[in-house]
C-alpha positions as CSV (number, residue, x, y, z in Angstrom):
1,X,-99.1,16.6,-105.4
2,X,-102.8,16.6,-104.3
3,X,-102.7,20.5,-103.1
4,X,-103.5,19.6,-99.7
5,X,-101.6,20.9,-97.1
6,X,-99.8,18.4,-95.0
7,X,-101.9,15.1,-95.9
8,X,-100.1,12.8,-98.2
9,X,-101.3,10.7,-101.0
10,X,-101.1,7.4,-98.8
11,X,-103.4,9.0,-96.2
12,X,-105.8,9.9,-98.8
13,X,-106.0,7.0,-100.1
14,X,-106.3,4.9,-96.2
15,X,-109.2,7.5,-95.6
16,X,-111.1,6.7,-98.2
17,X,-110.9,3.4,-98.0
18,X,-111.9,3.8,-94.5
19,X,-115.3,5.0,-96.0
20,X,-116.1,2.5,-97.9
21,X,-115.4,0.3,-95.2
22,X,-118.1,2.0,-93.4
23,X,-120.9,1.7,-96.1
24,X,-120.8,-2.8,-95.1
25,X,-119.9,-1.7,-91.3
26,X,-121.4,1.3,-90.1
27,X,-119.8,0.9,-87.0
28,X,-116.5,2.3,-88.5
29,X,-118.4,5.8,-88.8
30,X,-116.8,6.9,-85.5
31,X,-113.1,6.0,-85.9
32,X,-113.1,7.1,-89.6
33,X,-115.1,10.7,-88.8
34,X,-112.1,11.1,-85.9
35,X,-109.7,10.6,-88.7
36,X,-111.1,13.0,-91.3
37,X,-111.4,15.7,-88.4
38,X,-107.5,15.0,-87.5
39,X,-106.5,15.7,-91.2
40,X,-108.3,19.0,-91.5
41,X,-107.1,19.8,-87.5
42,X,-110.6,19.5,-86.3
43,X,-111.6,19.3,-82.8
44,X,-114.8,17.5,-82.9
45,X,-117.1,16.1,-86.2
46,X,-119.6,13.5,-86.7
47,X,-122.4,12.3,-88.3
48,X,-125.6,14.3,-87.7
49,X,-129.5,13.2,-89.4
50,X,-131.6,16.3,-89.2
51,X,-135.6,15.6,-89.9
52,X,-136.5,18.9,-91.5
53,X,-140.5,18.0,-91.0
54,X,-140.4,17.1,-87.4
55,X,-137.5,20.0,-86.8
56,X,-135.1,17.1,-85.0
57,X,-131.6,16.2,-85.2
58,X,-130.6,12.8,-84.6
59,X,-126.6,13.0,-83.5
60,X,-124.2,10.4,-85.2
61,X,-121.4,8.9,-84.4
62,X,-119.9,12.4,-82.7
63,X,-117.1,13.2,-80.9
64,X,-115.6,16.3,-79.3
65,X,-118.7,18.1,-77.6
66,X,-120.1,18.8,-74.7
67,X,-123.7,17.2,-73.9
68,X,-124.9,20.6,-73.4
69,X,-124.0,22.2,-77.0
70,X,-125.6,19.2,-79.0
71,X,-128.6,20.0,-76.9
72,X,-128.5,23.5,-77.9
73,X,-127.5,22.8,-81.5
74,X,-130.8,20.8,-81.6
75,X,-133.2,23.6,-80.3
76,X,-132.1,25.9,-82.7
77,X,-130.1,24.0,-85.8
78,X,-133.8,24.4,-87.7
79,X,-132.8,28.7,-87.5
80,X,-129.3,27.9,-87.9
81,X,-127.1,28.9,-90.9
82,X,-126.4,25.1,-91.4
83,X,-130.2,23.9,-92.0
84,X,-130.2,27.4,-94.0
85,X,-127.7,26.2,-96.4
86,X,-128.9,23.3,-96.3
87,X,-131.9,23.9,-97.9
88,X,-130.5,25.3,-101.1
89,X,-127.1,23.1,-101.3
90,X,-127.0,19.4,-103.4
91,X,-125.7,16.4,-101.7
92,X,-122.3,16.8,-101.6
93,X,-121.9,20.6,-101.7
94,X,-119.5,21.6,-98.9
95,X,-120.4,24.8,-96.9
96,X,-118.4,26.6,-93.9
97,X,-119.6,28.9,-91.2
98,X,-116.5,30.9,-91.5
99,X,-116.6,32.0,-95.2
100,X,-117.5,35.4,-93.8
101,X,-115.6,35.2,-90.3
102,X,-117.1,38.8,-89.4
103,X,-120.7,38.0,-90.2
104,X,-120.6,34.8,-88.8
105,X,-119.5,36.3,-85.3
106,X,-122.2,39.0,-85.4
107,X,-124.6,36.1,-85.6
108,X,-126.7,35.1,-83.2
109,X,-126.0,31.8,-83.8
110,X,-122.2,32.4,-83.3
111,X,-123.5,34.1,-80.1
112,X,-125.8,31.7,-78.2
113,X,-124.4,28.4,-80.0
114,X,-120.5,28.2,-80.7
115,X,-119.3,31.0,-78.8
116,X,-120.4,29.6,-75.3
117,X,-118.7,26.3,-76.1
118,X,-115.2,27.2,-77.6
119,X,-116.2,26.9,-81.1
120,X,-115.3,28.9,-83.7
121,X,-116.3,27.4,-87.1
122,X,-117.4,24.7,-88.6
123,X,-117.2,22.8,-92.3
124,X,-119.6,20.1,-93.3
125,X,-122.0,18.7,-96.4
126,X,-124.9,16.9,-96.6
127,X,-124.2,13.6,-98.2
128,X,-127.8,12.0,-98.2
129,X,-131.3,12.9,-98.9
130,X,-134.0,10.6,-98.3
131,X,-137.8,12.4,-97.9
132,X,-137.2,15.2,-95.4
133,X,-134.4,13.9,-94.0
134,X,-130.5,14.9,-94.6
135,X,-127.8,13.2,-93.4
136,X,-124.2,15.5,-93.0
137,X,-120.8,15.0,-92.2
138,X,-118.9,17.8,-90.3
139,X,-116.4,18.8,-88.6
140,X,-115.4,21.8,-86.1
141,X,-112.6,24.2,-84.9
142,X,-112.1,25.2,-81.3
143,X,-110.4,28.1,-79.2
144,X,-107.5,29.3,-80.6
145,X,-107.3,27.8,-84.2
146,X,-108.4,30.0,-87.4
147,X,-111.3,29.0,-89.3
148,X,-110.9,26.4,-92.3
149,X,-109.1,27.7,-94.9
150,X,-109.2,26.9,-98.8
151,X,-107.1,23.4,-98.8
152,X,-109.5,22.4,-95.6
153,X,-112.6,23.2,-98.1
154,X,-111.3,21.4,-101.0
155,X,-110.1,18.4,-98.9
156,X,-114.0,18.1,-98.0
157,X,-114.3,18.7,-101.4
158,X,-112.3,15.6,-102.5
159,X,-114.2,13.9,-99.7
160,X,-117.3,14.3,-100.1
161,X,-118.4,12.4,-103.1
162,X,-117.0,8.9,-101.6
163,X,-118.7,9.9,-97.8
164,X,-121.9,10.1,-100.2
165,X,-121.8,7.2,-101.8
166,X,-120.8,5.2,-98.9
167,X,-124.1,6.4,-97.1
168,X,-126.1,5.5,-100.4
169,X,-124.7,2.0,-100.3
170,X,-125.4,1.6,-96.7
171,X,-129.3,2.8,-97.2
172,X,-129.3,0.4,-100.1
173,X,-128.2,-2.3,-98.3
174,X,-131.3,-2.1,-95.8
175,X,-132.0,-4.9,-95.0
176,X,-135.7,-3.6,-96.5
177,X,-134.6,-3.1,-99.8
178,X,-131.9,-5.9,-99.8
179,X,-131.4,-7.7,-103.0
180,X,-129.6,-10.8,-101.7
181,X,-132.7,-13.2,-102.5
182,X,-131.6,-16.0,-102.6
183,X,-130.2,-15.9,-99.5
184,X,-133.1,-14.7,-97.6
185,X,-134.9,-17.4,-99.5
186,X,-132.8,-19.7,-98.0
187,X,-133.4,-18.3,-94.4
188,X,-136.8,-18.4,-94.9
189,X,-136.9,-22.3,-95.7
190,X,-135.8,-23.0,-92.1
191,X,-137.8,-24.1,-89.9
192,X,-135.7,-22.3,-87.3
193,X,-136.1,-19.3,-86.4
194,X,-133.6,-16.5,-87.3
195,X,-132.9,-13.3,-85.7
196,X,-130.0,-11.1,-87.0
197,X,-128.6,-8.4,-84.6
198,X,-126.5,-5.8,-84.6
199,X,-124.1,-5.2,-81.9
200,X,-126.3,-3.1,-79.4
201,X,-128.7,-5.6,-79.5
202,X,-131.3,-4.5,-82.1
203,X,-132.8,-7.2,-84.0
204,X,-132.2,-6.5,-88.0
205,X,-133.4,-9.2,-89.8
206,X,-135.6,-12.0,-89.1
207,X,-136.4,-15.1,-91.1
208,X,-140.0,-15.8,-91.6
209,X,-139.9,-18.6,-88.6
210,X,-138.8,-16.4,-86.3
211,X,-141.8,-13.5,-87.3
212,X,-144.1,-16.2,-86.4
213,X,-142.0,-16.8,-83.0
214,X,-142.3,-13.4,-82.2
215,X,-146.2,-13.1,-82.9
216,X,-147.2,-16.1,-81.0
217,X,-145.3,-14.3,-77.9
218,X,-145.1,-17.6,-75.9
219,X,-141.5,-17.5,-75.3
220,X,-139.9,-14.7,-77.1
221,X,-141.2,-10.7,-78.0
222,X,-139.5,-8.0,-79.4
223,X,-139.1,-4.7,-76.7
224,X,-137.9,-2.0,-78.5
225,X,-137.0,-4.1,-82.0
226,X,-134.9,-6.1,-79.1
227,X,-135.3,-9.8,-78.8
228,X,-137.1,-10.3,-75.4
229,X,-137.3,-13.8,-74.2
230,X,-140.8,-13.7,-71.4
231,X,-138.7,-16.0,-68.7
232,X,-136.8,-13.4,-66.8
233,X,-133.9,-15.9,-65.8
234,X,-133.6,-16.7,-70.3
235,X,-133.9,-12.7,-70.7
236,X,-130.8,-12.1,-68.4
237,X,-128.9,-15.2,-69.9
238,X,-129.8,-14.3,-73.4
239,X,-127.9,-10.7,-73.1
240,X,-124.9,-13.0,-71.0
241,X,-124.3,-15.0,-74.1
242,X,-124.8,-12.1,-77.0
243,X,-122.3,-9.9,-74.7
244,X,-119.8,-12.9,-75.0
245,X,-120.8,-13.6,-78.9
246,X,-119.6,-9.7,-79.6
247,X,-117.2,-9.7,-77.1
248,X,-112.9,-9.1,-77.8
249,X,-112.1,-12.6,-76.5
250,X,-112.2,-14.7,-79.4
251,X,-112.0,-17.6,-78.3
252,X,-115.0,-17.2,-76.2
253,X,-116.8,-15.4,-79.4
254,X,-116.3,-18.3,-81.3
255,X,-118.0,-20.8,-79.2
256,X,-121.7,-21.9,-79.8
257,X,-124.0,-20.0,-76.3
258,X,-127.2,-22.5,-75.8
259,X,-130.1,-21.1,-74.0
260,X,-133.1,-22.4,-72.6
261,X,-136.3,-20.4,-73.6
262,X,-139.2,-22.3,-71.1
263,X,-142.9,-20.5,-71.5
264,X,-145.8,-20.7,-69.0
265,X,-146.9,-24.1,-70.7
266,X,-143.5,-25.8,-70.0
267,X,-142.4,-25.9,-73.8
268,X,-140.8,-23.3,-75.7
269,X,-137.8,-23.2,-77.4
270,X,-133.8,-23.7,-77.6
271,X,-131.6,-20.8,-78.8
272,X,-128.6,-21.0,-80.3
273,X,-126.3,-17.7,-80.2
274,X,-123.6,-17.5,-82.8
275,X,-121.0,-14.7,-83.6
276,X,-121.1,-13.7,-87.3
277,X,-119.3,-10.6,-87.9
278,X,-115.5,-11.8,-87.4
279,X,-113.5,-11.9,-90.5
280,X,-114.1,-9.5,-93.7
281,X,-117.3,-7.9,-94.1
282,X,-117.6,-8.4,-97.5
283,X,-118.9,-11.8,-96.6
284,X,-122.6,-12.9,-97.7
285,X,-123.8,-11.6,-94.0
286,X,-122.3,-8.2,-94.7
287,X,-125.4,-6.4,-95.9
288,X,-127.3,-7.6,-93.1
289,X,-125.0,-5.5,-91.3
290,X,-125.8,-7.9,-88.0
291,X,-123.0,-9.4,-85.3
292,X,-124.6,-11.9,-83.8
293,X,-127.3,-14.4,-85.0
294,X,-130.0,-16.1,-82.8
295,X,-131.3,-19.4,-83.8
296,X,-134.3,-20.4,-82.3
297,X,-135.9,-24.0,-82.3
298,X,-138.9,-25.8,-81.1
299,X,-136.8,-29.0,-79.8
300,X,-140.6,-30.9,-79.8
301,X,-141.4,-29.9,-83.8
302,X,-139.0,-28.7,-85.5
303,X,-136.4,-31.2,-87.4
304,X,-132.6,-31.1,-86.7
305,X,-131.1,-27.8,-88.3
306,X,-130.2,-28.8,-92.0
307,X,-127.5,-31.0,-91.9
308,X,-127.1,-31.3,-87.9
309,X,-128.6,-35.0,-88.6
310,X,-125.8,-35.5,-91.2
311,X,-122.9,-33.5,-89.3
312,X,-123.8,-36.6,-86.4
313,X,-124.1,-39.6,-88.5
314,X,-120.7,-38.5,-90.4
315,X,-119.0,-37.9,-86.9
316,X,-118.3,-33.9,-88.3
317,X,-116.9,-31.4,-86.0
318,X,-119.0,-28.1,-86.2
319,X,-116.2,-26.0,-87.8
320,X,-116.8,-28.5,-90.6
321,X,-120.1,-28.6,-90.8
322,X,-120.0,-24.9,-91.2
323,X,-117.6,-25.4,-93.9
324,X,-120.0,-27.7,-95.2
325,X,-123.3,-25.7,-95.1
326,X,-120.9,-22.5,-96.5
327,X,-120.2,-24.8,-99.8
328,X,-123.9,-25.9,-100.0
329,X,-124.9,-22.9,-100.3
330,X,-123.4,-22.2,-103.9
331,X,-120.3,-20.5,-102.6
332,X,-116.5,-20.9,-103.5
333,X,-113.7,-21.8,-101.1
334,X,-112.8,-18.0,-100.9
335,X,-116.2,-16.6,-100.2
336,X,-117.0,-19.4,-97.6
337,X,-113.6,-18.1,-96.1
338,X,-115.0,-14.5,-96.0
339,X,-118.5,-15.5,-94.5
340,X,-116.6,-17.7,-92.1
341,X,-114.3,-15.4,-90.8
342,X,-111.3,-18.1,-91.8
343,X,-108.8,-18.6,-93.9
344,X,-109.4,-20.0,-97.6
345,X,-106.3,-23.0,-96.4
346,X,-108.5,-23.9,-93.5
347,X,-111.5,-24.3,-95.7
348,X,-109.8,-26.6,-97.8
349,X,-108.3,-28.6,-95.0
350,X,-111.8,-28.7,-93.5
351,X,-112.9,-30.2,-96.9
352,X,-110.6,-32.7,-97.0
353,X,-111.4,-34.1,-93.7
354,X,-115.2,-34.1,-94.9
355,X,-114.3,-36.1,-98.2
356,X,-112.5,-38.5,-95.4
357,X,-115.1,-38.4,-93.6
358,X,-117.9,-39.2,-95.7
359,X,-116.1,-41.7,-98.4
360,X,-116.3,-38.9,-101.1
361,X,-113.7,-37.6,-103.2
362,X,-115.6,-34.6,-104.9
363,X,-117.4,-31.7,-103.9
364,X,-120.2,-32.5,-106.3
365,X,-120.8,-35.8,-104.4
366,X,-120.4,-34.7,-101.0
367,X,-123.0,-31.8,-101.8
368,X,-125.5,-34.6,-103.6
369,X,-125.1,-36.8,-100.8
370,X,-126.0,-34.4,-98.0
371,X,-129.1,-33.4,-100.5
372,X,-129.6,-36.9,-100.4
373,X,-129.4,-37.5,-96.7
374,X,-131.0,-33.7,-94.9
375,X,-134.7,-33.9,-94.2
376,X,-136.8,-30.9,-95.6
377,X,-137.1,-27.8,-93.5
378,X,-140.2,-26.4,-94.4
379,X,-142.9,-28.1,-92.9
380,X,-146.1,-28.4,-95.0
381,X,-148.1,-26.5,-92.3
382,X,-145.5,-23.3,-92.2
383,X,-145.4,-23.6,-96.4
384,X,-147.6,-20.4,-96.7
């Protein structure tokens, strides 16, 4: 027994794996807040980031409120019982408005910010500290349902520690203080450009090719940390073919979107829009926490994109050469599978083709021979 009152052991544990899920995809925040709220009988819930310097609340991932209250709750959380307990509460500690019921509702908080909406009490904790900001997870009752009772407290309780650590892995995992060198090391070498994005379109990660890109500003800008080509017409059919890369239809997800980038000069760059985030997220992109990735190439300077030249000469399809690019990075069969988004079967059967391909019979010569046969991507002149 887990002395929670109608929740089972299996949904415990499916909840808080759902958390951790959330730490390499924060985009599961929504879904997995709806379900913590449903297993205490919650009516709305979230994630909220209140700046206790510049007195402002940045709402999460939310669900179940009106426009009108969040509003509100903004313009006075900083006089609120919530930033008040805040103040004096560790990460983790979970507080409710209701642990007095007949205080609470002499308040004029209860009067002028639940009351008008419905609401009758709410349970939360803050679950990350990072300078003056504190993020919290909460949940709320509405009309006719009693405040949270002890079992709701102590399933926040049991909670609470994995919600915090999730959110510490996730601001570890910024893409700031990320410690996948070798990786961006790798990115860095190309003479590409790379932009990672997330899903709504904001640019997370970019390769030290595409920084130079950017601050030349002949073809491409960032506008609001979005990727901004300067044509109008390669602006509009940039977001066509990042809408399609994130898109439900697989089959059109999976499919390389070129796009012209011309600037005034009549040069400028060729982008290549690639989906990235099907499959497990515990591949090697997962950190970036990205969907889509842009690669963008001068077709006049730059050289073929490493291994292109030897993808053509061998006669290998691209889900091979992906294959191929996965293993020369240092990864296994099962983690190319991951970054992939495919299965570790299919890996192998692309390999085999390759060793057909290629008159090898060993990954340790296929790998040498590509080194052998891919131009360098760093030019001399970009070295610095």
């Amino acid at each position: 027994m887990n002395g929670l009152e109608g929740i089972t052991a299996q949904q415990l544990s499916e909840v808080i794996g759902a958390i951790y899920d959330c730490a390499l995809d924060p985009e599961r925040w929504p879904a997995t807040c709806r379900t913590i709220a449903g297993l205490c009988a919650s009516t709305g819930g979230g994630i909220c980031v209140h700046d206790l310097k510049q007195v402002q609340n940045d709402q999460l991932f939310v669900f179940g409120y009106q426009p009108e209250f969040l509003e509100k709750l903004d313009s006075q959380f900083a006089e609120s019982p919530m930033a008040a307990a805040d103040a004096v509460s560790n990460v983790g500690d979970v507080n409710s408005l209701a642990v007095e019921p007949q205080q609470l509702m002499e308040s004029r908080f209860y009067r002028e910010v639940l009351e008008p909406y419905g609401l009758t009490d709410m349970i939360w904790f803050p679950a990350l500290r990072t300078g003056t900001r504190v993020a919290s997870l909460h949940a709320s009752r509405s009309g006719r349902r009693p405040w949270y009772q002890p079992h709701d407290v102590r399933l926040f309780k049991l909670l609470s520690p994995h919600v915090c650590r999730a959110l510490a892995i996730s601001d570890a995992l910024d893409i700031r203080a990320l410690r996948s060198e070798m990786l961006e090391r790798t990115l860095d070498g190309l003479v590409a450009g790379v932009f990672l994005m997330a899903r709504d379109g904001h640019v997370v990660y970019m390769n030290a090719a595409a920084e130079r890109q950017v601050r030349a500003g002949h073809s491409i800008r960032l506008a609001h940390n979005r990727l901004s080509p300067v044509d109008p017409a390669a602006r509009a059919a940039l977001a066509r073919h990042i809408d399609a890369a994130t898109g439900e239809d697989a089959a059109t997800a999976w499919r390389e979107h070129s796009v012209a980038m011309p600037d005034s000069a009549g040069r400028g760059y060729v982008a290549t829009v690639l989906p990235i985030e099907k499959g497990q997220r515990s591949g090697v992109l997962a950190p970036f926490a990205a969907s889509v990735a842009v690669f963008m190439q001068d077709p006049v300077q730059a050289p073929l994109m490493p291994g292109e030249a030897f993808a053509r000469l061998h006669g290998l399809t691209g889900g091979e050469l992906r294959v191929l690019l996965a293993l020369a990075q240092g990864l296994g069969g099962m983690e190319s599978a991951q970054m992939l988004g495919i299965s570790e079967p299919t890996v192998r059967t692309h390999l085999q083709r390759i060793f057909s391909k290629t008159g090898t019979s060993r990954q340790a010569d296929l790998l040498s021979l590509l080194h052998r046969s891919t131009p360098p991507v760093r030019r001399e002149a970009h070295a610095s």
